[in-house]
C-alpha positions in Angstrom: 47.4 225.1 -62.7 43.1 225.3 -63.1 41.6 222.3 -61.7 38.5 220.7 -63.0 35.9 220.3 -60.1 36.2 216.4 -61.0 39.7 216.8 -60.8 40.1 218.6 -57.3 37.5 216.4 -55.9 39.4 213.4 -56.6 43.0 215.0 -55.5 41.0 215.9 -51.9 39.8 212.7 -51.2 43.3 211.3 -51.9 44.1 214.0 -49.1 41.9 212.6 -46.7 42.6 209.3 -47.3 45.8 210.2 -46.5 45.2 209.9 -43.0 42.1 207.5 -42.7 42.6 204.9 -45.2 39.3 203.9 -47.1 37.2 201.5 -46.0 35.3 198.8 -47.9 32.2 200.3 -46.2 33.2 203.7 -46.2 34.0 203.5 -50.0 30.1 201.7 -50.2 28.7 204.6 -47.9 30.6 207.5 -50.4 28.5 205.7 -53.7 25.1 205.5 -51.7 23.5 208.5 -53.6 24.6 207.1 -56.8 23.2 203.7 -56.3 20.0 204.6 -55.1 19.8 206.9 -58.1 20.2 204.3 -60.5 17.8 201.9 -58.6 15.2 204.3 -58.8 16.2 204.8 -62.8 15.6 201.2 -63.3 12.4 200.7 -60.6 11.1 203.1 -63.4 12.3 201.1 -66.1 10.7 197.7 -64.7 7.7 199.8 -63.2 7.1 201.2 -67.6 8.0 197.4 -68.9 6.6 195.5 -66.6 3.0 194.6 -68.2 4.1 195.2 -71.6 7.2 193.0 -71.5 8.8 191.4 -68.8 12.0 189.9 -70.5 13.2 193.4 -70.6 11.9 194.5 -66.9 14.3 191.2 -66.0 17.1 192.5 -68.1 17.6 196.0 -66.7 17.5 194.0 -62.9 20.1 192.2 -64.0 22.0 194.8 -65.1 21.6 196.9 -61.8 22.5 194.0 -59.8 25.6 193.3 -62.4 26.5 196.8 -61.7 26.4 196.8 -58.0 28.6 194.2 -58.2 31.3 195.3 -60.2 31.1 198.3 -58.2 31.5 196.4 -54.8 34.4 194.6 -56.7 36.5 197.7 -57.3 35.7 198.8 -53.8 37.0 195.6 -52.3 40.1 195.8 -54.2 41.0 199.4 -54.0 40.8 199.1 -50.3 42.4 196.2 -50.2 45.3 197.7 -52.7 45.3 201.3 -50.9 48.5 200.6 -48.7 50.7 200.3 -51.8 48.4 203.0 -53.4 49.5 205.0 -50.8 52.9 204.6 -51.0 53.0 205.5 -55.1 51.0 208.6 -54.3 53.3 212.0 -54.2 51.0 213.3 -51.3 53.3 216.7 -51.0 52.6 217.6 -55.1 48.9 217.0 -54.4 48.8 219.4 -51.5 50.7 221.5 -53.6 48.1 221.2 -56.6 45.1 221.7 -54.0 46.7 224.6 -52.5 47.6 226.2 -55.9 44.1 225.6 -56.8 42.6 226.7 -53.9 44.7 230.3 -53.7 43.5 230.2 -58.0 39.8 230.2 -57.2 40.3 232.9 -54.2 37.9 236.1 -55.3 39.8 239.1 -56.6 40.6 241.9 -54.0 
């Protein structure tokens, strides 16, 4: 079976979280680049609205800081959930999957 890049990321974290349970702050740490990337998105947004209309420089603020919590939310709960997480994961079929995919993505002789 092909993984997707998405796919096999996902299945390798589960692999390393296997034996270091995640964190609230790890889990914050892992989403920094994203976050930062979307603050700067809508620091341009407020920065191009600002003099021209400052209703909608207020709404996208409030929607980054609606974001960053929802995201600090699920971070709370999946690290607060990952013990029973961890105990519905199959952890020997997803080293089987990464393996497969691994040995798949090998370059030909």
């Amino acid at each position: 079976m092909s993984l997707s890049r998405h796919e096999r990321s996902i299945l390798e974290w589960y692999r390393a979280s296997r034996t270091e349970p995640p964190t609230f702050a790890a889990l914050v740490v892992r989403q920094l680049p994203r976050l930062f990337a979307f603050a700067v998105g809508i620091a341009a947004v407020c920065a191009f609205e600002w003099g021209r209309d400052r209703e909608a420089a207020f709404l996208a603020i409030g929607i980054f800081i609606g974001v960053v919590v929802e995201r600090l939310l699920r971070f709370r709960e999946l690290a607060r959930a990952w013990p029973v997480v961890a105990v519905v994961l199959d952890f020997d079929r997803i080293d089987t999957l990464v393996d497969a995919d691994a040995g798949d993505q090998s370059p030909p002789p």
